[in-house]
C-alpha positions in Angstrom: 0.0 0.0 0.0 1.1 3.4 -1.0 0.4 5.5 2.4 2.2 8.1 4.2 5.0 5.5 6.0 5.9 4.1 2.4 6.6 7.8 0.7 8.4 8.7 4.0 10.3 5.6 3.8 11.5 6.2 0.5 12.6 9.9 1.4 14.5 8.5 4.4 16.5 5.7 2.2 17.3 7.9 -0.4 18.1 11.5 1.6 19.7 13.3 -1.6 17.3 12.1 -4.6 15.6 14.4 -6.6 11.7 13.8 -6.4 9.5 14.9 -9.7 6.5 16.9 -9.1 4.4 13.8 -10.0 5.6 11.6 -7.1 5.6 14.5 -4.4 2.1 15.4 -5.5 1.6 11.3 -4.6 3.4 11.7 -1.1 1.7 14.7 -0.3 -1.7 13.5 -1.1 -1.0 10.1 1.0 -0.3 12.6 3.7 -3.3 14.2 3.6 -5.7 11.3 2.6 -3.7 8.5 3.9 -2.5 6.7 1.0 -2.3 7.7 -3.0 -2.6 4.6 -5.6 -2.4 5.2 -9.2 -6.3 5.3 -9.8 -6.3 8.6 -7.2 -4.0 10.7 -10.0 -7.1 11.1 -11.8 -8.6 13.1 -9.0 -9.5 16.5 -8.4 -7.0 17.1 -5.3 -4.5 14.9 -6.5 -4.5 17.8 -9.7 -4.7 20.8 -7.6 -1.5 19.2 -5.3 0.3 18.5 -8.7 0.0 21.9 -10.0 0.7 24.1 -7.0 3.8 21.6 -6.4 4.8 22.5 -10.3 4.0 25.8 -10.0 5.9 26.6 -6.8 9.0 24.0 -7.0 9.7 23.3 -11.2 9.8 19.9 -12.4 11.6 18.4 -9.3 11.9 18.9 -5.9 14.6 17.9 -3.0 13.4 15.3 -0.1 13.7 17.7 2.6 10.9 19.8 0.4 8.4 16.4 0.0 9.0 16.1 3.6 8.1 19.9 4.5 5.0 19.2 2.0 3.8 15.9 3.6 4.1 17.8 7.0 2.1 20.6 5.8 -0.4 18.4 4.3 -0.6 16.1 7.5 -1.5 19.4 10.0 -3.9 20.7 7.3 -5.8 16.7 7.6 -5.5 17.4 11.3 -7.1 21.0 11.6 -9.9 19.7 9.3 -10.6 17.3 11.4 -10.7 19.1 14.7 -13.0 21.9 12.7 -15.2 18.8 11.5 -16.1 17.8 15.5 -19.2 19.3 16.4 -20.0 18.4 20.1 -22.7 19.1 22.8 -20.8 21.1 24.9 -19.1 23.0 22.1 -22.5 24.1 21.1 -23.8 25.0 24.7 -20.7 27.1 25.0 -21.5 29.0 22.0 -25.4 29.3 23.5 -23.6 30.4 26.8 -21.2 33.1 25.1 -24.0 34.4 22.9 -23.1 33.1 19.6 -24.7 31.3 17.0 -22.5 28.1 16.4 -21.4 29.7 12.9 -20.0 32.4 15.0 -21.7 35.5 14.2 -23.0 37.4 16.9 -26.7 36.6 18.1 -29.7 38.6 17.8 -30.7 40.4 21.3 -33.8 40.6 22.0 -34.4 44.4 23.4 -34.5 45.5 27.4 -37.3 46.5 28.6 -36.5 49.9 29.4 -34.9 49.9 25.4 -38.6 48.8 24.3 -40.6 51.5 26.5 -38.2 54.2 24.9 -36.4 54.7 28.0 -32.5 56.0 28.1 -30.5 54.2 30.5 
């Protein structure tokens, strides 16, 4: 299986190889989806991974650059996640601090002395 430990594995037994843009964008998607087999080049993020990897590194990058890549690519899986988790008491917080759970500010509902025209 082509995941994460595999691409890292390679990087580690071959410290001073030159990786094409191709493979990284494979090592950097296994890092963020957890593995990368042939049929996944034909997605959507595999593409977008590819051609920001071309774009920002040429043809070929260095191991130390897949690794910074995978390591970027592994904290943005992790963040998604932790957004992703919708709990309980996460939303009674948000109920407690006044906030809608998208994070805007709730509506308040006037005093009374606002509604009989009253200036505190």
């Amino acid at each position: 299986m082509r995941n994460e430990q595999h691409y890292r594995r390679i990087l580690e037994q071959n410290p001073n190889a030159s990786v094409g843009f191709t493979l990284a964008a494979a090592m950097v998607y296994a890092a963020r989806y957890g593995s990368c087999e042939p049929a996944d080049h034909g997605t959507d993020e595999w593409k977008t991974i590819a051609r920001r990897l071309k774009s920002e590194y040429g043809e070929n990058l260095t191991a130390d650059e897949c690794s910074s890549e995978m390591d970027r690519a592994n904290q943005s899986a992790a963040a998604a996640k932790l957004r992703a988790i919708k709990s309980e008491k996460r939303s009674e917080q948000s109920r407690i601090n006044g906030r809608l759970s998208s994070g805007r500010p709730a509506k308040t509902q006037p005093t009374q002395h606002e509604a009989d025209g009253e200036a505190e």
